[in-house]
MIMI-400094 format. One record per residue (C-alpha): z, y, x; residue in three letters. Coordinates in steps of 0.001 Angstrom, whole numbers, plus 500000, padded with zeros to 6 digits. Layout:
residues N
ZYXAla ...
***
This chain:
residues 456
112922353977793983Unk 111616350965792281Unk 113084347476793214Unk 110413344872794389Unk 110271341889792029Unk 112467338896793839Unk 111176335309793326Unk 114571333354792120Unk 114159329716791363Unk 116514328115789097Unk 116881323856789870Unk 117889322536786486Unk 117130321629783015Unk 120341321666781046Unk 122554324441779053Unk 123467325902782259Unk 120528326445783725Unk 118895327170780619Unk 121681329721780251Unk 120893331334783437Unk 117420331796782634Unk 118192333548779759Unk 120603335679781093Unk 118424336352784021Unk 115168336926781825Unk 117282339947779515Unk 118865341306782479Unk 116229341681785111Unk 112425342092785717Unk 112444339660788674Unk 110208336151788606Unk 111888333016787389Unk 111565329607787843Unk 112828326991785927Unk 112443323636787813Unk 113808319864786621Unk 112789317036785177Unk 112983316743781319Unk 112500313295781849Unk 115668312575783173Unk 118825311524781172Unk 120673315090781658Unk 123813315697780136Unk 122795318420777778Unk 120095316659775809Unk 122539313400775252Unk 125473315909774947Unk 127825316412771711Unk 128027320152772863Unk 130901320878770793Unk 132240324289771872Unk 136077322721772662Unk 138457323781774948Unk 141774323474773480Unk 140084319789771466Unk 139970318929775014Unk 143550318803776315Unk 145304315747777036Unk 148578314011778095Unk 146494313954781525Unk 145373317454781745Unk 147618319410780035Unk 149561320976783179Unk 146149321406785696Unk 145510324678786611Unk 141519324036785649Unk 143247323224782436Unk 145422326212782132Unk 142226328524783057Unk 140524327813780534Unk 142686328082778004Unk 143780331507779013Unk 139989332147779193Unk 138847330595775751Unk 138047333676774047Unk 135884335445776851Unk 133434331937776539Unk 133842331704772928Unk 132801335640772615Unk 129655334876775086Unk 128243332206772357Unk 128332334741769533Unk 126307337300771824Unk 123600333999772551Unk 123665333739768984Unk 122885336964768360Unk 120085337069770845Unk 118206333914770000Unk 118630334559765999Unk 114779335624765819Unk 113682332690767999Unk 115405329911765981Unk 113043326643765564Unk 114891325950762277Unk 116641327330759506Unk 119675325552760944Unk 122709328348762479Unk 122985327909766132Unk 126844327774765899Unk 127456325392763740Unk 130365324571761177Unk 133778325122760125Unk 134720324210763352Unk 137067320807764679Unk 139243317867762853Unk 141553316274764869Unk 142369313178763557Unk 145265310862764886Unk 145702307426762793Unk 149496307492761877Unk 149662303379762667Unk 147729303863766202Unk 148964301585768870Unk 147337303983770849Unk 150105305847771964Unk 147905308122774211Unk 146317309652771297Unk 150171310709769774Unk 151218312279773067Unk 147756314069773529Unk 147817315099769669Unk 151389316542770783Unk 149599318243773640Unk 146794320182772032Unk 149449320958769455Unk 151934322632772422Unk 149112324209774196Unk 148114325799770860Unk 151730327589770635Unk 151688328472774536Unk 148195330255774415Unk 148722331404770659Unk 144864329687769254Unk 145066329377765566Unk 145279326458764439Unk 146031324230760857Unk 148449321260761185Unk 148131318914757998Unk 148286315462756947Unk 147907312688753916Unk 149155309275754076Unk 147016307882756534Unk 146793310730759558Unk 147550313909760924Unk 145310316525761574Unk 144654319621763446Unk 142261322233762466Unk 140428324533764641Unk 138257326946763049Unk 136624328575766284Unk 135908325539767839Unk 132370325231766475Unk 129314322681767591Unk 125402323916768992Unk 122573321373768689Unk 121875321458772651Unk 118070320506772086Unk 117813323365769285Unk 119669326241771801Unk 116749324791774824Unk 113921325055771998Unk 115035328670771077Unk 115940329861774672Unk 112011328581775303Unk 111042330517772729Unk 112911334118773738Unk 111517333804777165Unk 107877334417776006Unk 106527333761779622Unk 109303335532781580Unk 110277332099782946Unk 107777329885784549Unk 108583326410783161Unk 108363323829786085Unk 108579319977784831Unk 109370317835787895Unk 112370316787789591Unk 113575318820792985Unk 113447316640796383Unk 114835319420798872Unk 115593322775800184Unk 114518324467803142Unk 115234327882805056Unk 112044329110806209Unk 113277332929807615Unk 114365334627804725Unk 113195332634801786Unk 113927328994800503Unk 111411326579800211Unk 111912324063797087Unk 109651320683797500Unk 108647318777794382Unk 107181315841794615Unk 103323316919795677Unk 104225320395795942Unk 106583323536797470Unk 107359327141795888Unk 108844329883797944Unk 111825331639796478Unk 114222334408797932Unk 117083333164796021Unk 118083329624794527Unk 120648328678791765Unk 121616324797791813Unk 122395323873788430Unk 121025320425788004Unk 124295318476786848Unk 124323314781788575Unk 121441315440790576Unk 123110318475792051Unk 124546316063794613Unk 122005314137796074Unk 119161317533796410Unk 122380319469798245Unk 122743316261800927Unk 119191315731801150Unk 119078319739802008Unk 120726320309805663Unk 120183323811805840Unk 122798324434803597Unk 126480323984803484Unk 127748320833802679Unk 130589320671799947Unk 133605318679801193Unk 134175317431797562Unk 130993314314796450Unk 129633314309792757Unk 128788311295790537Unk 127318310500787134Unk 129621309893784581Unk 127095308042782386Unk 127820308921778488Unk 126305307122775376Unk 126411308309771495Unk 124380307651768719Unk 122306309712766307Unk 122793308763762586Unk 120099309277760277Unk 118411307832757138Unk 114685306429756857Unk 115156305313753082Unk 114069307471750470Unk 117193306607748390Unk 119344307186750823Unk 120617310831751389Unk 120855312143755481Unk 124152311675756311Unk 125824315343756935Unk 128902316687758124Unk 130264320333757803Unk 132652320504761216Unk 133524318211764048Unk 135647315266763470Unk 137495313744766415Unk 140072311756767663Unk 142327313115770664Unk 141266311737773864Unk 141508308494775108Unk 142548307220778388Unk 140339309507780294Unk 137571309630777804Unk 136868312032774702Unk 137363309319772279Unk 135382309076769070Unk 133796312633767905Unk 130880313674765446Unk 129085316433766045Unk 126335317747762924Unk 122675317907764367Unk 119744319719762978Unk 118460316320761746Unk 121063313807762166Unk 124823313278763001Unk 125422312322766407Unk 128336309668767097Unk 129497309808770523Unk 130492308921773738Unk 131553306506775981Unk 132478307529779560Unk 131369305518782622Unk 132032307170785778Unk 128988305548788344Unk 126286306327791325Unk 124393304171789610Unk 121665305844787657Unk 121586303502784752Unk 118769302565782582Unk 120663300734779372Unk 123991301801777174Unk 126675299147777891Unk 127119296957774669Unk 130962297452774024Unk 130508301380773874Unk 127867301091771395Unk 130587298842769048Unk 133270300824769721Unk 130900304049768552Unk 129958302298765514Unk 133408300821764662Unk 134466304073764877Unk 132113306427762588Unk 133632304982759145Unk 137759305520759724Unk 137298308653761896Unk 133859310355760513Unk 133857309284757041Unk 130428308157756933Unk 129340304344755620Unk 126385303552758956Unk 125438300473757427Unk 122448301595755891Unk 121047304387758523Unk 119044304836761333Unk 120380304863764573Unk 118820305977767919Unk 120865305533770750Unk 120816308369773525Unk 122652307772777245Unk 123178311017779449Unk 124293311517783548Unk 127561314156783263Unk 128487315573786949Unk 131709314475787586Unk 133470315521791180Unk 136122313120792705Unk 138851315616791726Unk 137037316411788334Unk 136995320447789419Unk 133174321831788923Unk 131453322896792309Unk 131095326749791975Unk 129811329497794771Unk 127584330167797925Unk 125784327233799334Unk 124142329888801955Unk 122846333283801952Unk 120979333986798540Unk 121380330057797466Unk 124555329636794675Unk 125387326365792887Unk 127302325451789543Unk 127874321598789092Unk 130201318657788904Unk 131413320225784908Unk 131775317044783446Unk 132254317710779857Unk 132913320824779847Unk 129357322199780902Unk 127769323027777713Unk 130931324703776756Unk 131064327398779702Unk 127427327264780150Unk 127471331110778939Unk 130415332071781091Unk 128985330966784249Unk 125239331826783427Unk 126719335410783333Unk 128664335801786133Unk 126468333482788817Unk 123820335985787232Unk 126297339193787857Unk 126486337879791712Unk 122467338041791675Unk 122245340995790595Unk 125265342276792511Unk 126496343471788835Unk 130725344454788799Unk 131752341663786316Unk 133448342381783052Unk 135941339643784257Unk 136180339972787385Unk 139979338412788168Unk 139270335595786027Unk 135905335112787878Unk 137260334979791205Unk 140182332544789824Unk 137769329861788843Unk 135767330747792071Unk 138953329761794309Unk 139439326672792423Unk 136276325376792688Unk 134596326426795936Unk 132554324000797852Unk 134447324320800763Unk 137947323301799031Unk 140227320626799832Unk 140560317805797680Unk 142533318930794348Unk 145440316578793460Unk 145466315361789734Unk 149342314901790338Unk 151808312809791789Unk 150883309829793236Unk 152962307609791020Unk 151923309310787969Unk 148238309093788359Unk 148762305218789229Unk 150904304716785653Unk 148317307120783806Unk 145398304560785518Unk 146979301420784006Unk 147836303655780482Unk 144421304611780423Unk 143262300934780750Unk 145343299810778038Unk 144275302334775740Unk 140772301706776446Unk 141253298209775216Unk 142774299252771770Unk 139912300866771398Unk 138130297790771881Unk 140683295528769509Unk 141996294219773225Unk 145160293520774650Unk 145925293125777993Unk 148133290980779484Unk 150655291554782202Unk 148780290145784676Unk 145695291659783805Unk 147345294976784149Unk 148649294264787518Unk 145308294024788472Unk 144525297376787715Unk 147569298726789456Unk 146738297323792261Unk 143167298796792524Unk 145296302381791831Unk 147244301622794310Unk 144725300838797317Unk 142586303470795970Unk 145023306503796592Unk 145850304475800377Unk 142201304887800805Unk 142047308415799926Unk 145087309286801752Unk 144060307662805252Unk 140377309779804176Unk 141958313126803666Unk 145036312852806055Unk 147324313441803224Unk 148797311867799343Unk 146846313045796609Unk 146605312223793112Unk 143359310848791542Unk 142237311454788033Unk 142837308112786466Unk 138925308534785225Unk 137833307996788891Unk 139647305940790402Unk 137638302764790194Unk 134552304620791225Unk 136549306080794468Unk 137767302719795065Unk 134235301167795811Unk 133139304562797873Unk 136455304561800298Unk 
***
């Protein structure tokens, strides 16, 4: 017996989503939908969309069980890309490789006064030997490095260009933001802003604006944990002088993280090298880069990327990243037939594959390749979950003022004593607020806690 074609609307217009429509479009006959707004500043199109897990451990993170996941699950993710790559290599807008170089540089300035960057250097380094990734360790008189050949780099707005083009009108193409969701009987309807579509099932995958369609939507269930933007800006390095040759990199270069934010990283683009980001966790949707990240960015690109940016081009690009108050994604059952997959922070473009396959194996009601793993990452980030502590109270209050200091080196600042006791302070009424909120002492990522300070 045949199966009647479903009508399955997918609310998004990033890698995930993107992901999901591909995924969706190979794997079924059903009739997708594929509804955001372009316009918007999404996380994928201002993303660096390096393909880094283990780049991404820190002094902070190191020991979370989010953390710990997905290290043990690297290689299922990594695997996933070369099977998109194989799939979009006849729809390629380019003669540019989807996955991209000879993969990441950690670099860590021997004379930092960042100590954050030694301990997280020390970190990825440790984590290497506990989930046995190959690595390089090296260094000349001026830093250490860390190679990672697998950790490669996709030009986001080249993998949406070439997922467009493999779809060939199996995915209806919808270019306007989503207002709400209602349950009318069995179906969902999905308002725009003139207009409704019917669907039977819904995937929310729409990043920072996950949030805000979810609470505007009472019909379904309401996650306990809230989402924000965590507004990133990077710059795209080019050349517009005929003398002077487009500025090109062969892998990633990047410094460990800093204080809560990825530090300085270059990523190679189809036509330019993108310089990135700054980290500004915020409910305010904002228009305008903040000066001192653009400086920092710049200041940056000669000692870490190697490239002179005197003389090129640069177009600044600012993105919304989901970020949840405990910094776990939101992943599972809204209601009957309606899944989400938001709050990923950086690491969305990353896993985009992973969860476009198995949000797409629940759809389906497909037995997952990796199905333990699956349910793992399920548990951990359920809608309905309590609050997940970053750690002990006292340590997420010292790793608060830490990552305030280090933000200033980055910025040529020092802070004084005083100004420091400032920002203990706000830790320290921030985690009251959150206990007398939750009924209980939890930890806050040191990333949020100025954010959660004005919203409790």
């Amino acid at each position: 017996m045949v199966k009647a074609k479903k009508k399955i609307g997918i609310i998004g217009s990033g890698s995930i989503a993107y992901m999901i429509a591909l995924e969706l479009s190979v794997s079924s006959e059903d009739e997708i939908f594929l509804i955001g707004n372009h316009s918007n500043k999404g996380a994928s199109q201002a993303a660096g969309a390096m393909l880094n897990i283990l780049s991404e451990v820190d002094i902070y993170n190191s020991k979370l069980p989010l953390m710990k996941w997905k290290l043990t699950n690297r290689d299922i993710v990594l695997q996933y890309w070369k099977e998109i790559e194989d799939t979009l290599d006849n729809y390629r807008m380019y003669d540019f490789p989807l996955i991209y170089g000879k993969g990441t540089t950690i670099k860590l300035d021997k004379v930092s006064m960042n100590s954050f960057e030694q301990e997280s250097f020390n970190s990825m380094r440790n984590a290497a030997l506990d989930h046995s990734i190959r690595v390089v360790n090296r260094s000349d008189e001026k830093f250490n490095y860390l190679d990672i050949p697998d950790e490669q780099s996709v030009d986001p707005n080249f993998l949406i260009r070439s997922s467009i083009n493999k779809f060939n009108k199996k995915v209806n193409i919808i270019n306007k933001a989503v207002e709400t969701i209602k349950k009318i009987k069995k179906n969902y309807s999905v308002t725009l802003e003139n207009e409704s579509y019917n669907f039977e099932q819904i995937i929310i995958a729409c990043g920072a604006w996950s949030d805000r369609i979810i609470r505007n939507s009472p019909d379904l269930i309401q996650p306990k944990i809230k989402s924000y933007n965590d507004v990133g800006t990077a710059l795209l390095l080019s050349s517009e002088f005929p003398h002077k040759e487009q500025p090109k990199i062969d892998r990633i270069f990047r410094t460990p993280n800093r204080g809560g934010t990825c530090g300085i990283h270059s990523v190679q683009r189809c036509d330019s090298v993108y310089i990135g980001a700054s980290s500004r966790p915020t409910h305010v949707d904002m228009k305008y880069p903040i000066a001192s990240s653009i400086n920092a960015l710049i200041s940056g690109t000669q000692p870490i990327v190697g490239i002179d940016a005197h003389d090129l081009a640069t177009d600044i690009i600012t993105g919304y990243r989901p970020v949840t108050e405990d910094s776990y994604p939101i992943i599972g059952k809204l209601a009957e037939n309606v899944w989400c997959v938001y709050g990923t922070k950086r690491d969305g473009f990353t896993w985009s594959p992973y969860y476009a396959k198995e949000i797409v194996n629940m759809i389906l009601e497909r037995e997952s390749n990796h199905k333990k793993e699956w349910e793992e990452i399920l548990e951990m980030c359920s809608p309905q979950r309590d609050f997940n502590s970053f750690g002990e109270v006292g340590f997420c209050i010292d790793a608060f003022v830490n990552s305030k200091k280090a933000e200033s080196y980055q910025h040529n600042i020092e802070l004084t004593e005083e100004e420091l006791l400032v920002f203990r302070n706000i830790a320290e009424e921030t985690h009251l607020k959150m206990e007398k909120r939750v009924g209980k002492q939890i930890g806050i990522n040191p990333d949020l806690i100025k954010i959660l300070n004005f919203f409790n």
